[in-house]
C-alpha positions as CSV (number, residue, x, y, z in Angstrom):
1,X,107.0,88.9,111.2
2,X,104.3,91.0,109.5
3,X,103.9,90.2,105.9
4,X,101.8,91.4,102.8
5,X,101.0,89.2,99.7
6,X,99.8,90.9,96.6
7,X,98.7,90.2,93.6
8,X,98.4,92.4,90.9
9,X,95.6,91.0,88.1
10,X,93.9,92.1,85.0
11,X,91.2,89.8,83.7
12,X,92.8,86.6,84.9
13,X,89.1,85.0,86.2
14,X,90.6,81.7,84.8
15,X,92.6,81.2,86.9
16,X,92.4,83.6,90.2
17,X,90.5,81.3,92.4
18,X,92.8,78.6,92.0
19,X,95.7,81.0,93.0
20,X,93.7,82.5,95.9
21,X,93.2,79.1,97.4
22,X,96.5,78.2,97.2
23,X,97.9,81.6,98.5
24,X,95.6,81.4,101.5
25,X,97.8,77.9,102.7
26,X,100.4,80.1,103.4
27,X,99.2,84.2,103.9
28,X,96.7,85.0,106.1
29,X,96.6,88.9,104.5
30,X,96.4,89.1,101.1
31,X,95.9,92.2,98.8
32,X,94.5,91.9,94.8
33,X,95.4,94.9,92.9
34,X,92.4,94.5,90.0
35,X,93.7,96.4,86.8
36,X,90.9,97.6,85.2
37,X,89.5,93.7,84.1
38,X,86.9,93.9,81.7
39,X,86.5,89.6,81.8
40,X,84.3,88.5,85.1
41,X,86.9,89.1,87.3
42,X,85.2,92.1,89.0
43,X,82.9,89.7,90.5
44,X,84.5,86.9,90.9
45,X,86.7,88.6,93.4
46,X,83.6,90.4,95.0
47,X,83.0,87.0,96.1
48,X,86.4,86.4,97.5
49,X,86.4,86.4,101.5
50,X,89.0,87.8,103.6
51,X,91.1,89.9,101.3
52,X,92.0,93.3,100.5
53,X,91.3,94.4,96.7
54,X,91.9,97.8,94.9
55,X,90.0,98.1,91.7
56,X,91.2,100.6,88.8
57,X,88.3,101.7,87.1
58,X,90.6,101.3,84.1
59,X,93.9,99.2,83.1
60,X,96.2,101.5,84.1
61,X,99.5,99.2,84.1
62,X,101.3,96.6,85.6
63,X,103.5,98.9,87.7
64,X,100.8,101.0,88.9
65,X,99.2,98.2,90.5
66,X,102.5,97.6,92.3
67,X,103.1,101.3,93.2
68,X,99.2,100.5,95.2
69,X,100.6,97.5,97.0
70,X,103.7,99.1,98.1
71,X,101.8,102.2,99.6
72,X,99.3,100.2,100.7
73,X,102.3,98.1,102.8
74,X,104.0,101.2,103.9
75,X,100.4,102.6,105.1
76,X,99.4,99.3,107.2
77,X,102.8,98.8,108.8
78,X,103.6,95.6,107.4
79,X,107.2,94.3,108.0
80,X,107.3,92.5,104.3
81,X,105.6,92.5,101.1
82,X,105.4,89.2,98.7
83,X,104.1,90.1,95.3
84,X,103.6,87.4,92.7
85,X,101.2,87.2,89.7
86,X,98.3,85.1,89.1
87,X,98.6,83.3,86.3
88,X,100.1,80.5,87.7
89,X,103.5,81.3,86.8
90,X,104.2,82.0,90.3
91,X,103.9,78.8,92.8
92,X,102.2,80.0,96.2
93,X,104.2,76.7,97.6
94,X,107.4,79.1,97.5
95,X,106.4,82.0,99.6
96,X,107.7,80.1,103.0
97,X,110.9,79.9,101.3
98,X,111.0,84.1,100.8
99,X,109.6,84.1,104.2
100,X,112.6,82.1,105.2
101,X,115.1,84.2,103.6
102,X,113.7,87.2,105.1
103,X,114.3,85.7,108.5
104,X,118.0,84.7,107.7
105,X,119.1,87.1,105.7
106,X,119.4,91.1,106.0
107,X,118.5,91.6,102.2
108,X,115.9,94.6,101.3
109,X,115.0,93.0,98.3
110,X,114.8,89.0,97.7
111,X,114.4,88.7,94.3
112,X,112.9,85.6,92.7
113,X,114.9,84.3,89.6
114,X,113.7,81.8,87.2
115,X,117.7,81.6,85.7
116,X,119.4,81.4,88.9
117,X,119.9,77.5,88.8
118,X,118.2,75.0,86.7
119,X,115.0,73.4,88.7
120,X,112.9,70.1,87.8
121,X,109.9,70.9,85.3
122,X,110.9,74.1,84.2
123,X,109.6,75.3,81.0
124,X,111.5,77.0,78.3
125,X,110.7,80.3,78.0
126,X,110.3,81.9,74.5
127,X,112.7,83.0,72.6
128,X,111.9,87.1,72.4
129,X,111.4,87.5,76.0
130,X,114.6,85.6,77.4
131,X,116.7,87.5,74.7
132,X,115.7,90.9,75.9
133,X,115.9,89.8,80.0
134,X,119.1,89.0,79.7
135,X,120.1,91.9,77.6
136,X,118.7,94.3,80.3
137,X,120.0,92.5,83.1
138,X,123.5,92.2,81.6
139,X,123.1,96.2,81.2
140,X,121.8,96.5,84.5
141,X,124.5,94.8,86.4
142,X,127.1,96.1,83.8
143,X,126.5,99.8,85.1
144,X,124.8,99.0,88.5
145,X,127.2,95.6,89.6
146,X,123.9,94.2,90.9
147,X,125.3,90.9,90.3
148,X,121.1,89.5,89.5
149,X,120.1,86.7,86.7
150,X,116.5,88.0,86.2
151,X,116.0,91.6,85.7
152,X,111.9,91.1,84.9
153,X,110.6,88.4,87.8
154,X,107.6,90.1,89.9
155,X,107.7,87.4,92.6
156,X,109.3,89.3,95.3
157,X,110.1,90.1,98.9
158,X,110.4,93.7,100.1
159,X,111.3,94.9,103.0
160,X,108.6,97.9,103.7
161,X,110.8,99.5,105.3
162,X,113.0,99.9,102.5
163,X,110.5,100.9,100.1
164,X,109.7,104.4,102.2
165,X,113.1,104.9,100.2
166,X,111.5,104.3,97.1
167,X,109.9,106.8,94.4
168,X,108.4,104.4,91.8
169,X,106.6,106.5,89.1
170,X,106.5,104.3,85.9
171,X,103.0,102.7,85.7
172,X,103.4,100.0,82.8
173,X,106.3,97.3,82.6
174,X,108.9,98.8,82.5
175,X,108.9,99.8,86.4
176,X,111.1,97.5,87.4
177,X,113.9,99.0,85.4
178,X,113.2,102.1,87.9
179,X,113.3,100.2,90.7
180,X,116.7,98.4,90.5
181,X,118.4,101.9,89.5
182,X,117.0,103.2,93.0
183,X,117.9,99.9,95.0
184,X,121.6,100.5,94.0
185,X,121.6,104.2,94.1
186,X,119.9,103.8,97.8
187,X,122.4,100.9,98.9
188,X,119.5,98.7,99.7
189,X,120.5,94.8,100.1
190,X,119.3,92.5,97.1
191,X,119.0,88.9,96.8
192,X,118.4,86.4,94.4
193,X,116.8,82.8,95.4
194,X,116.1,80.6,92.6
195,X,112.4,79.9,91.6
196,X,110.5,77.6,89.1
197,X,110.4,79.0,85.5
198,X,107.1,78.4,84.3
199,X,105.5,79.8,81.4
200,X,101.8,78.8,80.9
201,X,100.7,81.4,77.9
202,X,103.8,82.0,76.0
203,X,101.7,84.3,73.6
204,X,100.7,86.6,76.2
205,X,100.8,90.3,74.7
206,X,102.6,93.0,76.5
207,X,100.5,95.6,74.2
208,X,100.6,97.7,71.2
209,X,104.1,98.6,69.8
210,X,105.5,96.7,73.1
211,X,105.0,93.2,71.5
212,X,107.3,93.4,69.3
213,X,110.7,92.6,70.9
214,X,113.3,95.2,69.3
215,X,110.3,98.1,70.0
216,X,109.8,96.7,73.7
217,X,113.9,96.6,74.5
218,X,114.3,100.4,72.8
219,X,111.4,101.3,74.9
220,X,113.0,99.5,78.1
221,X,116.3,101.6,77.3
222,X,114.8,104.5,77.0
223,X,113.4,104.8,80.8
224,X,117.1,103.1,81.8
225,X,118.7,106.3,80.2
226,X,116.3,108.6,82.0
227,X,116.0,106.9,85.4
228,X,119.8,106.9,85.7
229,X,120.3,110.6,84.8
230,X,117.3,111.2,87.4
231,X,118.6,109.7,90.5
232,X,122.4,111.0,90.2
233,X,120.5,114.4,89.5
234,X,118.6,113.5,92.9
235,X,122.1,112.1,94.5
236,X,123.8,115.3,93.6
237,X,121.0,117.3,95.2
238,X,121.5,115.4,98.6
239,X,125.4,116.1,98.1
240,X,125.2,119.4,98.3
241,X,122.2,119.9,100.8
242,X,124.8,118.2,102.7
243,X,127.5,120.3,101.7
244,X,125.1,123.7,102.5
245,X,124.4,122.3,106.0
246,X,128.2,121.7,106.8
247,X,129.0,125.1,105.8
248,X,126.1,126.6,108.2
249,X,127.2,124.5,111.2
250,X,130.5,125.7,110.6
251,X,129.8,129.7,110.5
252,X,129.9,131.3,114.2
253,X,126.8,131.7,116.3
């Protein structure tokens, strides 16, 4: 098995080498996504060996750096991608275990979950942000029956194959909302397996109007509404293409 691990960043030079050190144990190709960092991460990864980077001249959002690393997988043939953050909320000590489940299971998606089961040392997470993860993932599995406990983790496992199915357009956070509307619309296989919930910098802003909670689920809402009315628009398109071609193959030679 071919795999991927990527890390998208934006000025996180406390902590990146520690994270790179730890990720090397267990990936021998690893991709950094730098968002625009205006701290000394710029050079601190120019001094990193043996790793892919992207750099955006500016921040440009977390789900564009994603959208990178999963055209970056699709382009270099890669059988999996791992992507995981690096501010140490993500443990590098887990990836065999998404490895693992790739290997035993036919999932397109393993999805880390910090909610799945409780696990030694985990932290509590605040108050705001658990509130609104589980009111979009009850939504989420309300319309879409995923059946997941953690709509917002980034640690994941994709099958790059899976993802040439994928049109992800929305750059900031609220991407993955877009993605789990086109896993189920697409059929692909998900899977939760239960990860440590860790939260170092519980003050962390999201930005602007989106730290504030009631602002950040509206806004999170908002592209649910419109993703879901895209891809039935797109599902009804395939219908009748289908329908057209029928009808040709049907009329006489």
């Amino acid at each position: 098995m071919r795999y991927l691990v990527a890390i998208p960043i934006y000025n996180e030079a406390s902590s990146l080498h520690r994270v790179l050190e730890q990720v090397r144990y267990y990936a021998p190709d690893i991709l950094v996504i730098d968002d625009g960092s205006t701290d000394e991460t710029p050079q601190l990864l120019a001094a990193e060996r043996g790793i892919h980077h992207i750099r955006h001249v500016d921040n440009r959002g977390y789900g564009q750096s994603l959208i990178d690393a999963f055209a970056f997988a699709v382009e270099r043939g890669y059988d999996w991608l791992i992507t995981m953050d690096c501010d140490e909320q993500h443990e590098a000590a887990w990836i065999p275990y998404f490895l693992w489940s790739a290997a035993a299971d036919d999932a397109d998606i393993i999805s880390g979950s910090r909610y799945l089961q409780e696990m030694p040392g985990n932290s509590q997470p605040p108050l705001d942000r658990r509130a609104v993860n589980q009111k979009v993932t009850d939504l989420l599995n309300e319309i879409l029956h995923l059946g997941i406990t953690d709509a917002f983790c980034g640690f994941k496992a994709y099958r790059v194959s899976a993802l040439r199915h994928l049109n992800i357009t929305i750059p900031g956070y609220a991407m993955p909302l877009q993605l789990w509307v086109q896993a189920a619309y697409r059929d692909l296989r998900i899977r939760e397996i239960p990860i440590r919930l860790i939260y170092n910098d519980p003050n962390r802003h999201f930005g602007g109007a989106l730290d504030d909670p009631d602002a950040r689920l509206m806004y999170y809402y908002d592209v649910l509404v419109h993703e879901l009315g895209s891809s039935l628009d797109e599902l009804k398109q395939k219908a009748v293409d289908r329908v057209i071609c029928s009808c040709d193959a049907l009329e006489p030679g």
